[in-house]
Wavefront OBJ file of the C-alpha trace (Angstrom):
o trace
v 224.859 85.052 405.433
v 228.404 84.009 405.789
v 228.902 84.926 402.089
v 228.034 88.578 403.195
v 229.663 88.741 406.472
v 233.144 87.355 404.309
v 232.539 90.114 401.559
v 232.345 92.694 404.409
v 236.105 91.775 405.466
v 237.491 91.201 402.162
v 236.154 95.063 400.810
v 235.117 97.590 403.268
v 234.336 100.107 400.492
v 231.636 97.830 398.967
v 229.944 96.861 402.530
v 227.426 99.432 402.978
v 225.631 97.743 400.200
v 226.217 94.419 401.763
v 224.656 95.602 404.890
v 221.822 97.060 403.165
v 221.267 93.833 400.690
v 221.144 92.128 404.112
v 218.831 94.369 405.608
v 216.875 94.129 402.074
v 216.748 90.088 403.113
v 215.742 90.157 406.381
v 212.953 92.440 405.478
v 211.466 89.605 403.073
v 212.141 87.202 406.055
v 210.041 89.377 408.423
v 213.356 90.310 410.880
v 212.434 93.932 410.817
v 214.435 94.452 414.034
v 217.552 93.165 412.585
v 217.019 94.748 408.986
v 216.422 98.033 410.689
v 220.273 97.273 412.299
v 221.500 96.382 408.764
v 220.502 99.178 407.286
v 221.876 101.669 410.405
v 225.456 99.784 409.545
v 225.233 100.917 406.044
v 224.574 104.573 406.806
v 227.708 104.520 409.752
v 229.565 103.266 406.647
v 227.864 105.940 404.162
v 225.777 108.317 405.813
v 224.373 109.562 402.587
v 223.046 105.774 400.927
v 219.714 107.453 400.443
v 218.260 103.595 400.006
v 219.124 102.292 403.596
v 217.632 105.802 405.145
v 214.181 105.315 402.920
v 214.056 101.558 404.252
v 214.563 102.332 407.823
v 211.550 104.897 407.357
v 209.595 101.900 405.647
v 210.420 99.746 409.092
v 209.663 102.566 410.797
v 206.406 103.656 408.946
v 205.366 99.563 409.051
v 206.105 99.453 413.228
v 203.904 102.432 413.600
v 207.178 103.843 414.817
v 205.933 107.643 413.105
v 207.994 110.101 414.955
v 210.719 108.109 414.000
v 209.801 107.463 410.333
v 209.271 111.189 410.333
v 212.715 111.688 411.319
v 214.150 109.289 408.570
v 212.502 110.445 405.626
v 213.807 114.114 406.600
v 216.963 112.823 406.631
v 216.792 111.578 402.667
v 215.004 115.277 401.853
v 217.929 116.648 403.276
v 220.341 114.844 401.202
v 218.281 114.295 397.942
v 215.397 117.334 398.300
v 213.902 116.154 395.466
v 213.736 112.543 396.384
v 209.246 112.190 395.845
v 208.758 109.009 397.868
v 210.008 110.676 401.110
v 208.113 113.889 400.448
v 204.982 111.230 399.882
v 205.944 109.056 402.997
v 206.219 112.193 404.964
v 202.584 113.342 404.159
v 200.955 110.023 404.606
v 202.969 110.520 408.183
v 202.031 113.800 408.475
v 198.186 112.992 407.995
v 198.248 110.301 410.120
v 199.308 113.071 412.877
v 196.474 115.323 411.426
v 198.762 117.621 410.177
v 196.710 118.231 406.815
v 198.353 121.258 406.075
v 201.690 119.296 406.138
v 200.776 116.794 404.730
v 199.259 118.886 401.796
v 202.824 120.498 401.422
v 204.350 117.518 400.938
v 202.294 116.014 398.605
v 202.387 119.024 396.088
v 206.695 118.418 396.661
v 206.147 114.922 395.613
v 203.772 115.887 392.326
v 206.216 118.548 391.733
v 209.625 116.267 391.567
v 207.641 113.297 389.981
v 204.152 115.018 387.970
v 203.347 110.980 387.362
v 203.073 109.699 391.086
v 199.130 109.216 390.901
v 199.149 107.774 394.278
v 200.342 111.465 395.464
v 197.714 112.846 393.385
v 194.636 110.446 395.009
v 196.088 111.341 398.520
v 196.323 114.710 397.921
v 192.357 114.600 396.939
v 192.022 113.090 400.060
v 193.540 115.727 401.786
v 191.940 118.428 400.473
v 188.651 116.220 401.140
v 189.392 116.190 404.698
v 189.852 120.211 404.885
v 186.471 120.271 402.708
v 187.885 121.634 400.222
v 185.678 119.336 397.303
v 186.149 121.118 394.405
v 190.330 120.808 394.916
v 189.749 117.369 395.423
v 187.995 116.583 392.803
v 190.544 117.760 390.679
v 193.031 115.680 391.973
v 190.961 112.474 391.661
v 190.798 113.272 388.666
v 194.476 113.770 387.715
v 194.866 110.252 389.669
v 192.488 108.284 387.738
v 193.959 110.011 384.450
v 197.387 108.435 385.096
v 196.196 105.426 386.598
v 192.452 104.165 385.553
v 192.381 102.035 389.027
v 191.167 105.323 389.964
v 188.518 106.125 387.997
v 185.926 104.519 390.493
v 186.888 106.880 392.998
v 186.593 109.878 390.995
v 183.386 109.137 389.675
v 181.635 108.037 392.972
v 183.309 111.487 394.190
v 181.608 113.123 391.417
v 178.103 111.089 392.017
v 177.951 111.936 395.193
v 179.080 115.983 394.801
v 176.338 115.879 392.645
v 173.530 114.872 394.737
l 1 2 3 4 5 6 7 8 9 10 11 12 13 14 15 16 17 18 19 20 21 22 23 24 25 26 27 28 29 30 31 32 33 34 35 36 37 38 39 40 41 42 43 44 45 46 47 48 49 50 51 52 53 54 55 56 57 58 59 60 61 62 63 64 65 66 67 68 69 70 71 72 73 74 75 76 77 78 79 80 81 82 83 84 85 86 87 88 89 90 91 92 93 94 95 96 97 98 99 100 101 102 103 104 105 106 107 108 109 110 111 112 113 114 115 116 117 118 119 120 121 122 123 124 125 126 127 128 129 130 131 132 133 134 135 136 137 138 139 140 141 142 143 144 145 146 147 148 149 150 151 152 153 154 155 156 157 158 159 160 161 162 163 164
């Protein structure tokens, strides 16, 4: 830590990474608190370090903190709009909040900016399982379990039970 806190004095233009690689270590440690204030240091520094914003919405997301995660991963659309893991963080939040038709929205964003995130593509069969719409989720089980086969058991006890 002293290493850090010395680079930080000897070049201001490189210490909104330092902040966030010290944010990045007490997040391994388990300090969530005091990454969370690492990573706010970097973005006074650089308001735009898209990295520090996405792991403040992780901290955020992981406290159960979802108003505020929300809030975050806004922020990163704003500057990157085609940044997929905040479109996909915001619809996990978004369901969590019920907000299926939200959540829906921002899952198609995050298939549209990244057409191999099968995670987005198994949540977004979720989704559309949740609004009963089984045909549309089938499909996307099935696009999930195409790009990744961990899938696959999913898909086909989805289509077992359609069946029946």
């Amino acid at each position: 830590m002293v290493e850090f806190r010395k680079a930080i004095e000897l070049d201001h233009d490189y210490s909104a990474e330092v902040y966030f690689n010290l944010g990045n270590i007490y997040v391994r440690n388990g300090q969530y608190d005091k990454a969370a204030r690492k990573y706010q240091n970097a973005l006074e520094i650089n308001p735009k370090f898209i990295e520090s914003y996405l792991n403040l919405g992780n901290i955020h997301m992981l406290k159960g903190m979802v108003d505020e995660a929300i809030y975050v991963y806004k922020k990163v659309i704003e500057i990157s709009p085609a940044y997929d893991r905040a479109h996909y963080n915001l619809a996990v939040l978004y369901e969590k909040k019920g907000l299926l038709n939200e959540a829906i929205w921002e899952c198609q964003k995050a298939i549209e900016y990244a057409p191999w995130f099968d995670k987005a593509y198994f949540l977004l069969g979720n989704l559309y399982y949740k609004k009963g719409l089984y045909i549309d989720a089938m499909e996307e089980y099935r696009r999930a379990a195409e790009l990744n086969p961990q899938y696959s058991p999913n898909y086909h006890n989805f289509i077992n039970e359609y069946i029946k």
